[in-house]
C-alpha positions in Angstrom: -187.4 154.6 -31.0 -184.8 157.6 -31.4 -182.6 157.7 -28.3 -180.7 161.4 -27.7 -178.7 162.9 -25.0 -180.4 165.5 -22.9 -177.1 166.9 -21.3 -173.5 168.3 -22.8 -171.1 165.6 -22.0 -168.3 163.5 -23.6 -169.8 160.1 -23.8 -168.4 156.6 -22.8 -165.9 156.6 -26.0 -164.3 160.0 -25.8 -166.9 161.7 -28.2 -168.2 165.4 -27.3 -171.8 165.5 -27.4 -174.0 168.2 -26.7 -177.9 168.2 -25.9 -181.1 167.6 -28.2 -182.1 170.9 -28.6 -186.1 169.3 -29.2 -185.6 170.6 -33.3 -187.5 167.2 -34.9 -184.6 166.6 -37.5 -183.2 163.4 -35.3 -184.5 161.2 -38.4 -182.3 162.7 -41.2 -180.0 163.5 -39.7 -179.0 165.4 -35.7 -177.8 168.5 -36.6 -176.5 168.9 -32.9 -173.9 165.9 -32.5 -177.1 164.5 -29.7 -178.2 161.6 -31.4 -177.2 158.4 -29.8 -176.1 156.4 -32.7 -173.0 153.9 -33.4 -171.8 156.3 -36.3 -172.2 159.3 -32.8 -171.1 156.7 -30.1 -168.4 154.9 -31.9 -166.7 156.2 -34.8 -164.1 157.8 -32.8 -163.2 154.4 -31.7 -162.4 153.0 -35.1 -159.7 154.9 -37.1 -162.0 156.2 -40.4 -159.6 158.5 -41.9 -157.4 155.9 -43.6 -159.4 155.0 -45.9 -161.5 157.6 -44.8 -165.1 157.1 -44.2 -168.0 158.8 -45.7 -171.3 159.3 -45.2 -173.9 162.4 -46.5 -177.4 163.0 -45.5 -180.0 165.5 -46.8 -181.9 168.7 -44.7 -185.0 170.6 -45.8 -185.7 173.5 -44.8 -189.4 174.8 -45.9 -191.8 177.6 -45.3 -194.7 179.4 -47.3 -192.3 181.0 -49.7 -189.3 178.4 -50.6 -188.3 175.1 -50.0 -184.3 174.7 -49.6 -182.3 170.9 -50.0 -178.8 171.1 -48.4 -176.3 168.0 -48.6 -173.8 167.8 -45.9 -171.0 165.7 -45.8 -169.0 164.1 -43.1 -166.2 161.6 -42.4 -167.3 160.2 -39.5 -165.0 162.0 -37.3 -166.0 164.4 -34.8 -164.7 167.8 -35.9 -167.1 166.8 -39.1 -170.0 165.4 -37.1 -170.4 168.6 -35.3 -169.8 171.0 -37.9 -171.0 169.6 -41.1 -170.0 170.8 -44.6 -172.5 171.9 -47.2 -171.3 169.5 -50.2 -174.4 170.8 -52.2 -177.6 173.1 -51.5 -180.6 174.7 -53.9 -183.4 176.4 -53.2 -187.3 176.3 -55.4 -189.1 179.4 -55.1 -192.9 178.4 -54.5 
């Protein structure tokens, strides 16, 4: 079961979240801060940035002509969990 937010609200904890725009990539990885998870729902709670905390996950995009892996990176805080940067990316030609 994958549980999302339909709506743009801040949730219970303080953390902006906006609404699951139906896109399918909820398993690796919501690329629209709507995925209810406790990295979403609660790292805001918890103070991550000292030490910080780091997690990546991987995104393929793929059509007739290429495929493309991106790596993003976050900390686990919300300015990265909405706006994710592109740690590493490459593309194969098919």
């Amino acid at each position: 079961m994958i549980n999302v937010t339909f709506t743009d609200h801040v949730n219970h904890v303080g953390v902006e979240q906006k609404a699951c725009t139906l896109c399918g990539d909820c398993v690796s990885g919501c690329n629209y801060a709507a995925k209810n998870t406790v990295l979403m729902n609660y790292s805001e709670v918890f103070d991550f940035d000292d030490p910080p905390f780091f997690k990546q996950f991987l995104r393929i995009d793929a059509n007739n002509k290429e495929i493309t892996v991106s790596c993003f990176g976050v900390t686990g805080c919300a300015g990265t969990e909405h706006a994710p940067s592109v740690e590493d990316q490459f593309t194969i030609v098919l």
